[in-house]
N, C-alpha and C positions, 0 to 999 in steps of 0.2 A: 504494500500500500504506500502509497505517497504521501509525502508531509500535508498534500492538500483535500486531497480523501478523508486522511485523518481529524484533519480540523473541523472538514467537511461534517463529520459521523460526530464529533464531539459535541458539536455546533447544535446538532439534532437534538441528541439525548440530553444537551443543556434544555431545550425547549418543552421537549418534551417533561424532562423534569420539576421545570418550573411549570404545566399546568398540572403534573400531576401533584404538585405539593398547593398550588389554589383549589382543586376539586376535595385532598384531604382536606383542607381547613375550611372548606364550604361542610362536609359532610361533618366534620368536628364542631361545627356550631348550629346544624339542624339535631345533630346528636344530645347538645347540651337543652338547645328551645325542647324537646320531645321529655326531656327525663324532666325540666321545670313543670312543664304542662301535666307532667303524669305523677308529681310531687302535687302540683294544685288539685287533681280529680280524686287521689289516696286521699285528700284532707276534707273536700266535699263528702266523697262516698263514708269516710267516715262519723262525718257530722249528721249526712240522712241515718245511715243504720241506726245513731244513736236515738233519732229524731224517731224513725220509725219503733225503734223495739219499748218508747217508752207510750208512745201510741198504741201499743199494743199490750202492752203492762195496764194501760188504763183502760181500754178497751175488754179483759178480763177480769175486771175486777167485780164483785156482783155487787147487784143496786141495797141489797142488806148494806155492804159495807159505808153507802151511803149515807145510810142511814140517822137522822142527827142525835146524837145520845140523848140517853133518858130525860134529863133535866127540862127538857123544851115543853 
């Protein structure tokens, strides 16, 4: 190969290299927006569940318990 071949192929795989390190750090920061948004839905789904199972704690409880004591 010739010194201008060589440059030639260098040349390339420089280019190459620098989009393939823009396409890693595009995909390194749709990676990070994905794990934020899936940190914000784990804290919602956990605030409904709580929402729900105490809706359902009250929804079980029977109208005796209601009831207002003796005194009234």
């Amino acid at each position: 190969m010739s010194q201008e071949e060589t440059e030639s192929r260098i040349t390339e795989l420089e280019i190459q290299l620098a989009h393939m390190e823009t396409i890693v750090s595009d995909l390194s920061d749709m990676v990070k927006s994905q794990w934020d948004r899936i940190d914000v839905l784990e804290r919602q789904n956990k605030l409904m569940s709580s929402d729900i199972k105490r809706m359902t704690d009250f929804l079980r409880t029977a109208p005796e318990d209601d009831a207002p004591p003796p005194h009234y």
